[in-house]
Every structure is written in C-alpha cells, then in structure tokens.
C-alpha positions as CSV (number, residue, x, y, z in Angstrom):
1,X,-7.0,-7.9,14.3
2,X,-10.3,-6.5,13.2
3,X,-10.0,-2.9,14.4
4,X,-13.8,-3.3,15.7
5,X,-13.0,-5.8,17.8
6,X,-12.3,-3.3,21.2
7,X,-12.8,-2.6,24.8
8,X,-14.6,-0.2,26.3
9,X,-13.2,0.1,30.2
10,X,-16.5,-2.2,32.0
11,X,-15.5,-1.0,33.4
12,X,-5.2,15.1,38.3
13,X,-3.7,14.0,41.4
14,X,-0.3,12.3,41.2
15,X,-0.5,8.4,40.8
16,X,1.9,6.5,43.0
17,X,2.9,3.0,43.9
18,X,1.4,0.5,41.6
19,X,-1.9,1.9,41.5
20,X,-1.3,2.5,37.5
21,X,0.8,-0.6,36.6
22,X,-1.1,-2.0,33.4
23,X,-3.9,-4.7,34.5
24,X,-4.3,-7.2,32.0
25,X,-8.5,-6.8,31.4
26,X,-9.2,-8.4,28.1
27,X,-7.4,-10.8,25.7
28,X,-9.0,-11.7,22.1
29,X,-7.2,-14.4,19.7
30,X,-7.8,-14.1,16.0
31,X,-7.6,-16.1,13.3
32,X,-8.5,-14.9,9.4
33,X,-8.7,-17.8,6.6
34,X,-9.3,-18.1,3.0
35,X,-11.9,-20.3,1.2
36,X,-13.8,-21.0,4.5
37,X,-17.0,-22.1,2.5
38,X,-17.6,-25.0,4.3
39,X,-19.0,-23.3,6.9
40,X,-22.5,-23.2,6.2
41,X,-22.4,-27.0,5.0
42,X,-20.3,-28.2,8.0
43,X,-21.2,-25.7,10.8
44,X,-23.6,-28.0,13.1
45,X,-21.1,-30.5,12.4
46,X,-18.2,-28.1,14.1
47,X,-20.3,-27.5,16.9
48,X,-21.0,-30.9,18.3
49,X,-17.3,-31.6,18.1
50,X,-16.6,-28.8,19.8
51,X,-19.7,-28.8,22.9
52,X,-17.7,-32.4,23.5
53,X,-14.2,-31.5,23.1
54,X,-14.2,-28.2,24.9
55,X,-16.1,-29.3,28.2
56,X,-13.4,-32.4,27.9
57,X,-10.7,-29.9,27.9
58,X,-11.4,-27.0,30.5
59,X,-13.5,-29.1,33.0
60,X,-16.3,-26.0,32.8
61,X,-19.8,-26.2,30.9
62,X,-20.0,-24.6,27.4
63,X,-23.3,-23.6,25.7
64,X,-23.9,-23.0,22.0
65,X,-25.7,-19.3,21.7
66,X,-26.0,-18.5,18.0
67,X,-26.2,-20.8,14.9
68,X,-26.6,-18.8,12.1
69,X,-25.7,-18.1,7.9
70,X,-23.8,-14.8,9.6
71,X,-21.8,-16.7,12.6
72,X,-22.2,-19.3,15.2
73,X,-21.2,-18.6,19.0
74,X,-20.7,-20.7,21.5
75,X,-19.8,-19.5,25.4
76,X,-18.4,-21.0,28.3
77,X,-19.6,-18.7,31.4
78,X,-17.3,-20.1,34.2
79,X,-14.3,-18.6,31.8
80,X,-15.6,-15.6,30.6
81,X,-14.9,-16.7,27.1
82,X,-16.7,-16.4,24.2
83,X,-16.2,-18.1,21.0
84,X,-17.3,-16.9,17.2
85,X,-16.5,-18.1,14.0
86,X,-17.9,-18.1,10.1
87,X,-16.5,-18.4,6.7
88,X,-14.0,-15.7,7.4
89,X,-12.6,-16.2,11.0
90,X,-12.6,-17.0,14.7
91,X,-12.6,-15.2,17.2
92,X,-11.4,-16.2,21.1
93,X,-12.5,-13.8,23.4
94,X,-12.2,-13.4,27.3
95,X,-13.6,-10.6,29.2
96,X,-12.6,-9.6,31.6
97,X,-8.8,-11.8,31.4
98,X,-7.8,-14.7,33.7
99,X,-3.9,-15.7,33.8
100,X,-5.0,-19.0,34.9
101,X,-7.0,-20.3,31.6
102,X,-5.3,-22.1,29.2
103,X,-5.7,-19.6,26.9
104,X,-3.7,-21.2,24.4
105,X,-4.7,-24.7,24.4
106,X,-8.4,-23.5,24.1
107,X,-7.4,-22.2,20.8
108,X,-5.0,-24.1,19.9
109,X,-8.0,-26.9,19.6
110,X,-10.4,-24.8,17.7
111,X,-7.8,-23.8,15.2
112,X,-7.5,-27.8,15.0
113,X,-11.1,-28.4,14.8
114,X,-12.0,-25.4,12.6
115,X,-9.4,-26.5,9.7
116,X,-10.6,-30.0,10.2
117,X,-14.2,-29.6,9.2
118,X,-14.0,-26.3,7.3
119,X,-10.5,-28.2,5.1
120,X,-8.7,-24.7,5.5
121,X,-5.6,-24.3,3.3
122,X,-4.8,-20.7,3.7
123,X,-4.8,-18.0,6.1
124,X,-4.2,-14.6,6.0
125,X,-3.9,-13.1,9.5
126,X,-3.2,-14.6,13.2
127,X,-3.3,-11.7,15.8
128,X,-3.4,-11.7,19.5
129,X,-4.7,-8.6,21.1
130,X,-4.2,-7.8,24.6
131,X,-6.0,-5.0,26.4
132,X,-4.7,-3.3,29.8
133,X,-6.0,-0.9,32.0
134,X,-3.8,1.6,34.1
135,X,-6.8,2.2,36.8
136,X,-7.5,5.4,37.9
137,X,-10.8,6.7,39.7
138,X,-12.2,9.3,37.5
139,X,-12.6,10.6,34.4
140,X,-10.4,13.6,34.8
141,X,-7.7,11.4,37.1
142,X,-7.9,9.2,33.5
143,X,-7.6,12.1,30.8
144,X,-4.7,13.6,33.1
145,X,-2.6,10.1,32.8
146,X,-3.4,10.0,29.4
147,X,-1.0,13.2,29.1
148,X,1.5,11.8,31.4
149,X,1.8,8.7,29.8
150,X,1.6,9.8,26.1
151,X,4.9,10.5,24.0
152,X,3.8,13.5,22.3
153,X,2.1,15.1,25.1
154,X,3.3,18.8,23.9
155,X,2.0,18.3,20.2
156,X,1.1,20.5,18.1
157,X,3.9,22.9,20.3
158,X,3.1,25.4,17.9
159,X,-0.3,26.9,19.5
160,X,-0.4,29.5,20.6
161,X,-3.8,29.7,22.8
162,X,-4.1,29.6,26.4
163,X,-5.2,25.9,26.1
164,X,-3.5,23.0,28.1
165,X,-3.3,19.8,27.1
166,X,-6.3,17.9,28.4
167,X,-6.3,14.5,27.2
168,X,-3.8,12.6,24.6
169,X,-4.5,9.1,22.4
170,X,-1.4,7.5,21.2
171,X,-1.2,4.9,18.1
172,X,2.4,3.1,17.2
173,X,2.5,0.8,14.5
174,X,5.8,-1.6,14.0
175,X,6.3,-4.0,11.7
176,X,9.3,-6.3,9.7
177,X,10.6,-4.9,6.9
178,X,8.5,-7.5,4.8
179,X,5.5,-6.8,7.0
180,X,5.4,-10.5,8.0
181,X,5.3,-9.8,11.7
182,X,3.5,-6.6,13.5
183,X,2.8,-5.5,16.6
184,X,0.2,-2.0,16.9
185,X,0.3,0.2,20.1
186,X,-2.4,2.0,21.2
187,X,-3.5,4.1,24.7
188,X,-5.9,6.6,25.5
189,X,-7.9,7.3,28.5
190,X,-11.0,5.1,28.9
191,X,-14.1,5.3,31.5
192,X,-17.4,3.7,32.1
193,X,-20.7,5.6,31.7
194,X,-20.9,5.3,35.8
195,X,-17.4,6.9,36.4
196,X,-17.3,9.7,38.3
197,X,-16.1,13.4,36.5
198,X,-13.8,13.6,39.3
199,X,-12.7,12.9,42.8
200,X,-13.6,15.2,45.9
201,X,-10.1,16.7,46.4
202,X,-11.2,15.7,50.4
203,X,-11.3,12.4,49.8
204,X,-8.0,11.9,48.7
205,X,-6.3,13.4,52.2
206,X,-5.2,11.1,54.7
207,X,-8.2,10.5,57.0
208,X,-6.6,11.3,59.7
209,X,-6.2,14.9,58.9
210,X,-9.6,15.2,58.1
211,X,-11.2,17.1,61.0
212,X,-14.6,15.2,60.7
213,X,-15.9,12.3,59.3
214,X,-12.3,10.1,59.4
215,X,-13.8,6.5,59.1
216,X,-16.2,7.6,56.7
217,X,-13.7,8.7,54.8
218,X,-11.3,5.7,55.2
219,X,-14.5,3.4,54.3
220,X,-14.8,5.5,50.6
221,X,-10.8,5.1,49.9
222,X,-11.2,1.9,50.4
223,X,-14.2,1.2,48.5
224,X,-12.5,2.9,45.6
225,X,-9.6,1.0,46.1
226,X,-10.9,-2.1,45.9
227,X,-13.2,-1.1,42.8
228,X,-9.9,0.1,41.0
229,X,-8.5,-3.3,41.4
230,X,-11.7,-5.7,40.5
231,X,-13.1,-3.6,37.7
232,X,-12.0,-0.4,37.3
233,X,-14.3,2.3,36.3
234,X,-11.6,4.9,34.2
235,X,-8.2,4.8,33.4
236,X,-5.9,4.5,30.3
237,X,-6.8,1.5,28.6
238,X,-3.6,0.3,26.3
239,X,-4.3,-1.9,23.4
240,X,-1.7,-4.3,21.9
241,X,-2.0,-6.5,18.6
242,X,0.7,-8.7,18.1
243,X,-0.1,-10.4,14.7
244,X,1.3,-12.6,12.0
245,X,0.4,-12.1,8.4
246,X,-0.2,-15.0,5.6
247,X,1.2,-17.7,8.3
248,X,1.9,-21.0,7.1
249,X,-0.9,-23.4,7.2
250,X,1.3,-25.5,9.6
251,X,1.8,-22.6,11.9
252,X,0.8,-23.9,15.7
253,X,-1.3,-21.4,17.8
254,X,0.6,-22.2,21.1
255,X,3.8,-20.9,19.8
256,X,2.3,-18.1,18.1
257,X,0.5,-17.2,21.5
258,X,3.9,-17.7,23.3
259,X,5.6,-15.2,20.8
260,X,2.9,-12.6,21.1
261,X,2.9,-13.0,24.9
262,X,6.7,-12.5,25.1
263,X,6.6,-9.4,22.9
264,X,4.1,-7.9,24.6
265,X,5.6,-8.5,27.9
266,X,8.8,-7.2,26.6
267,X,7.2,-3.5,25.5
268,X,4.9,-3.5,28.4
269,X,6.8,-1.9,31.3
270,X,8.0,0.7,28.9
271,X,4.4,1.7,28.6
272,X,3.7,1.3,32.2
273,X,6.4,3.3,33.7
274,X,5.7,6.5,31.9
275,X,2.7,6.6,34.0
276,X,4.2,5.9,37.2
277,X,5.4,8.4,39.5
C-alpha cells in the first residue's frame, strides 16, 4: 500500500499488565488497477450505485464529499469510514477501527461495483494495512517502549559516546520468493501534538502512599487510564501491510481480507510481547 497512506497516533516507567497489548486503531484496504480510464466517463455513474447500495448494506447513511477529475470520496460518519477512488485505485479507510463493521463486505462490494463500471481487467496490488497502538501516556513513556520493543535496540554497538539509546523505529519487510505475497512490518513510537513530554513521577505511586492529595491523584490515574484506552495520546504505533501483488482478476476481497487478517494475527503477539513486562 501507498507508503503515504499512514497514521499519525489521534491520538520510562515499566509497562505492566495489558496496558501495551497492541490496540487495533486504524485499518485501510487497497486496491491498485490498470487501465482505470473510465473513471472520468463513468464516475457519477459509480456513485449513485454506490449512495444506494452502501446504505442498503451497512444500515448507516453515506454522503458523497468530493467529485472531482483527481478523485471522488464518499463517507459514511456512523462508521468512521471513508471511501476514495480514481483511475488508479481505491482506497477503504476506517479511523479510528471497529471489530464490528463488516469490513470486508463493504469492500468486497466496491471492488464489485468499481470493476463493474470502470470494466477493470488488471490489477496490480491488493494490500491491507492494519495500524496498532501499544498506549502509553507520554512522549518519553512512548520513545522508551520503542527501545524495549525494537529488535536492534543496541545498534550501532560500536559507539563509543556516552549516549543511550533514546528512541528506535523498526522496518521488516517479507516476502515469497516470487514476491507474489508480502507482508511489511513497521513500529516506532508515535504521539499527538497534545501529549504530554512526560508523566509526574508522583502520579504514578499508589495514591495511597501519597501523603496529600490521594483522591486527586486516583481521579488523574484514572483519567489517564481511560484516555489510554479510548484514544491514546502516545505510544508505539505498529504498522502492518499484508499485500498481494498482480492478483488475478477473479481474486475475491473477502478471502484476501481473511488471509491478511490471519497473518497478521499470527505475527502480532510476537510484536506485542516484546513490550510487555
């Protein structure tokens, strides 16, 4: 997938428990086609079918936002999605990521729609890309998992300066040996203009060692507690692209998705645990 197509979180004390299991924030699907042409003929066209097929489908209201030469974009607020295509692709994107859309069936049908009016033949890239966050609560709690969770924390070991590692990025790319199939890795700590540099050290004590100021205290743990699970405002965001390269034309969306979902699923708790305590 388009490596523009990214997250920025809308989001060093030891992590424990969950509260760094990977969240599931964002999830984009992708699909790149040859000879899409018809677009600018057949465009309006595509988007009547789909402001009737869509609200058919999910139940929820959809509104077209943008018909243009460039793009058209159409939205559906109760689902947080947002849908873009042109003469070279579409793009299905849901931010911030619900579990309980049909995900797959929504693009399952613009894939069906999209070849339908557009007559496309050929394409050259399916990708599903999945963004988590491993929530922390500040910008130097997030560069110090970052570290943790990154498997060349101690490169370059050759320096030689008092310096400490401060903050890592990690990018793993794997692919079949005829490049076919691919799946990209990629974390690095993340935060939101609003997140805080760092954490009073008092705030993190049990409030009831805290001589003064106890339920004030218990009140702000919980506050960031709750905004770490909602929308987090740092952390290590990890980015995974499962994609397919020249698919078949006959290639169904659904079983791609599944495929991507189970790979994913399958490297995700390696990720996870290195972060964990």
């Amino acid at each position: 997938m388009a490596d523009d197509i990214g997250y920025i979180c809308p989001g060093p004390s030891t992590p424990t428990g969950d509260m760094n299991k990977p969240m599931l924030i964002q999830q984009v699907f992708e699909m790149r086609y040859e000879e899409g042409y018809r677009y600018l003929d057949r465009c309006g066209e595509a988007m009547i079918i789909l402001e009737k097929q869509l609200p058919e489908q999910t139940g929820k209201t959809w509104m077209p936002e943008e018909i243009v030469p460039s793009g058209a974009r159409l939205k559906c607020p109760d689902l947080d999605l947002v849908v873009t295509f042109d003469s070279y692709h579409l793009i299905v994107d849901q931010n911030p990521a619900s579990e309980d859309t049909d995900f797959r069936s929504i693009c399952d049908l613009l894939r069906a729609i999209l070849i339908g009016r557009f007559d496309l033949r050929t394409f050259i890239r399916l990708g599903c890309r999945r963004f988590y966050m491993c929530a922390v609560d500040s910008i130097e709690e997030a560069e110090a998992l970052s570290v943790k969770m990154s498997p060349f924390k101690d490169w370059p070991s050759s320096l030689k300066r008092k310096m400490d590692v401060r903050a890592c990025e990690a990018v793993s790319v794997h692919e079949t040996p005829d490049g076919s199939t691919g799946i990209r890795f990629s974390i690095g700590p993340s935060s939101r203009i609003d997140a805080p540099l760092h954490v009073d050290q008092r705030l993190q004590l049990p409030p009831r060692l805290l001589p003064t100021g106890q339920r004030k205290a218990l009140l702000e743990q919980l506050k960031r507690r709750s905004q770490r699970q909602k929308e987090p405002l740092a952390g290590v965001l990890v980015d995974i692209d499962y994609y397919h390269v020249r698919p078949s034309a006959k290639s169904e969306i659904d079983g791609f998705l599944g495929m991507a979902a189970q790979a994913i699923e399958e490297f995700l708790p390696i990720i996870g645990t290195k972060g964990a305590a």
